[in-house]
C-alpha positions as CSV (number, residue, x, y, z in Angstrom):
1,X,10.0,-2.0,3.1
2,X,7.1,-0.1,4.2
3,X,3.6,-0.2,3.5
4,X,1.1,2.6,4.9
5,X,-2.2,0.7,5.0
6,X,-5.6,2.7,4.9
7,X,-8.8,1.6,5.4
8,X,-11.1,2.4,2.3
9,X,-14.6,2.7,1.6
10,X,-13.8,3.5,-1.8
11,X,-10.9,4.5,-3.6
12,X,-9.6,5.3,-6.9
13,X,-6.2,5.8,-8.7
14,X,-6.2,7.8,-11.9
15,X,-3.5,8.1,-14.7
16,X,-4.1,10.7,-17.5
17,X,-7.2,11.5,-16.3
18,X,-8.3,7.5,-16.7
19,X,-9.2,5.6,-14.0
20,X,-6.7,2.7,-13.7
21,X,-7.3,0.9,-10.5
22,X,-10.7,0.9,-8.4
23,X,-12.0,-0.4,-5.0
24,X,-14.4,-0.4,-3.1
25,X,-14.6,-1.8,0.6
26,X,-10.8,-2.6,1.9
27,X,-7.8,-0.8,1.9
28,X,-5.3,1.5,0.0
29,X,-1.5,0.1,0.2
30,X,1.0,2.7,-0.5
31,X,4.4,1.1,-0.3
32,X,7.8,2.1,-0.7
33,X,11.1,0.1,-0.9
34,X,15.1,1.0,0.1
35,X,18.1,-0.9,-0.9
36,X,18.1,-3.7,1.4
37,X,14.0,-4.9,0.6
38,X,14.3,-8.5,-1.0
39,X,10.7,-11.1,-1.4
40,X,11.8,-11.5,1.9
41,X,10.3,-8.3,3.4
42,X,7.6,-8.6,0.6
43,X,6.6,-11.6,2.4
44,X,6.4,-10.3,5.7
45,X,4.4,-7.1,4.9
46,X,2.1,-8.6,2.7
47,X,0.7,-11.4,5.7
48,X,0.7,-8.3,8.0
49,X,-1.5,-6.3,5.8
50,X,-4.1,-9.1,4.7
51,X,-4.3,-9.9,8.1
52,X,-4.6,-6.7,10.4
53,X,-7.9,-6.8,12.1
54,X,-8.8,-3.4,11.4
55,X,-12.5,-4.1,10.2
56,X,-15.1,-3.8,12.7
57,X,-17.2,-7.3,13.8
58,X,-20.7,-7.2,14.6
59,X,-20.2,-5.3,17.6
60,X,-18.4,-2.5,16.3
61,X,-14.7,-3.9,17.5
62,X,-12.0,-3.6,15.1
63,X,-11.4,-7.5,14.8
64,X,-12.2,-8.8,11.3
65,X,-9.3,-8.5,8.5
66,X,-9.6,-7.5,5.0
67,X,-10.1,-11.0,3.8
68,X,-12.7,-11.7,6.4
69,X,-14.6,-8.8,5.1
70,X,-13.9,-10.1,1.5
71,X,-12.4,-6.6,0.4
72,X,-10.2,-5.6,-2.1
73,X,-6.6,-3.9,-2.0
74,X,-5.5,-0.4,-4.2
75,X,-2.1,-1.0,-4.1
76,X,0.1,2.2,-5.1
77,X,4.4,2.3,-5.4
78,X,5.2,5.2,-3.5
79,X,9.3,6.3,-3.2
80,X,8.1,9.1,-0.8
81,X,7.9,6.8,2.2
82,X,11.6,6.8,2.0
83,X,11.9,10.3,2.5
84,X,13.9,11.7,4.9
85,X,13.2,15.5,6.1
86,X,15.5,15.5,9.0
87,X,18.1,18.1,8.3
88,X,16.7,21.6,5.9
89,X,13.3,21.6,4.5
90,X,14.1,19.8,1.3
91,X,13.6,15.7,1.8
92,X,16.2,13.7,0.6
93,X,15.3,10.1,-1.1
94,X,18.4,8.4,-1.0
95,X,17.0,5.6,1.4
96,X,14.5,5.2,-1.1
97,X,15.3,2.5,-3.7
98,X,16.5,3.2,-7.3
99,X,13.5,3.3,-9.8
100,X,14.5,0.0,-11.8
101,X,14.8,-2.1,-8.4
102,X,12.1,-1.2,-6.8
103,X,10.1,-1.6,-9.9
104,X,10.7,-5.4,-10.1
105,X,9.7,-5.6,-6.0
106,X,6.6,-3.6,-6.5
107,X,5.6,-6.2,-9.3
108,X,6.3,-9.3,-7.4
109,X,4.7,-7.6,-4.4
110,X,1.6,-7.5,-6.1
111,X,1.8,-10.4,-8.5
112,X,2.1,-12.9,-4.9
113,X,-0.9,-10.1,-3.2
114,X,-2.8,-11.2,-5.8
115,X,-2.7,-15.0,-5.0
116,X,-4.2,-14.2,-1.2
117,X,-6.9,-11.1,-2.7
118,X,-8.2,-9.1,-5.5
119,X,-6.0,-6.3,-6.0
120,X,-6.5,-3.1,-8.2
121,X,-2.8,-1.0,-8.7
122,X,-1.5,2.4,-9.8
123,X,1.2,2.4,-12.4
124,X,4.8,2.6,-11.0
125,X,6.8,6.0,-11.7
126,X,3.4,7.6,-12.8
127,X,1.9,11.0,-11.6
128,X,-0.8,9.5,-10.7
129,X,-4.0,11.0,-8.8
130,X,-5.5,8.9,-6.3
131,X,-8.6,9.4,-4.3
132,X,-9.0,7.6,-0.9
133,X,-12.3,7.9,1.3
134,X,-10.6,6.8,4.3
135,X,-13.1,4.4,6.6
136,X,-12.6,6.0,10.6
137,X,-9.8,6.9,9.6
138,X,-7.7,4.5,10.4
139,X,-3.8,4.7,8.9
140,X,-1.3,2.2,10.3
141,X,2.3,2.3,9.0
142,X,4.3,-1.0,8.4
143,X,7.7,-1.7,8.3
144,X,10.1,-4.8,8.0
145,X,13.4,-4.5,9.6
């Protein structure tokens, strides 16, 4: 499994030209899953992300996590993290895991997110258009092994 976590000041996913997931202060998830992710891994990622300590405290060190901040998460499926462009220039997503798995993990990824944070989502296997204003920027990339 592997989650890229941004830090937001506001972000926005939009499906059909509607707005179906909002934040404001936190971060954008986008997380991808390949054959082998179980709750497991879902575990695992999801108490690394809720507690990184990429907020600044009141003296401007990043130390404070997102729930010490009381932020929010936009949480967006994203097969692409699988890809892999290391032979030719066309990626190939076969690490990446099959649409009707990874569906099932990206909802019980979010449904046990939501116990620990408010979360906003995309909508799996959508084109969707999502708008980060990334805070630094800071971009850290988890991954279970």
């Amino acid at each position: 499994m592997r989650a890229l976590v941004q830090r937001s000041l506001n972000s926005s996913v939009k499906v059909d030209d509607k707005i179906v997931g909002q934040i404001n202060k936190g971060l954008v998830v986008l997380v991808g899953f390949t054959d082998t992710d179980s709750s497991k891994e879902i575990d695992y990622i999801i108490d690394k992300i809720i507690n990184l300590r990429i907020f600044d405290d009141e003296d401007g060190i990043m130390n404070k996590s997102v729930l010490d901040i009381n932020g929010s998460i936009l949480s967006i499926s994203q097969f692409t993290l699988y890809a892999d462009a290391s032979k030719g220039r066309r990626p190939s997503y076969v690490k990446a895991m099959k649409n009707g798995d990874a569906s099932k993990l990206y909802d019980k990824f979010n449904e046990k997110l939501k116990e620990r944070i408010n979360v906003e989502m995309g909508v799996f296997g959508a084109d969707m258009k999502v708008n980060i204003i990334n805070d630094g920027p800071v971009t850290i990339m988890l991954e279970s092994k």
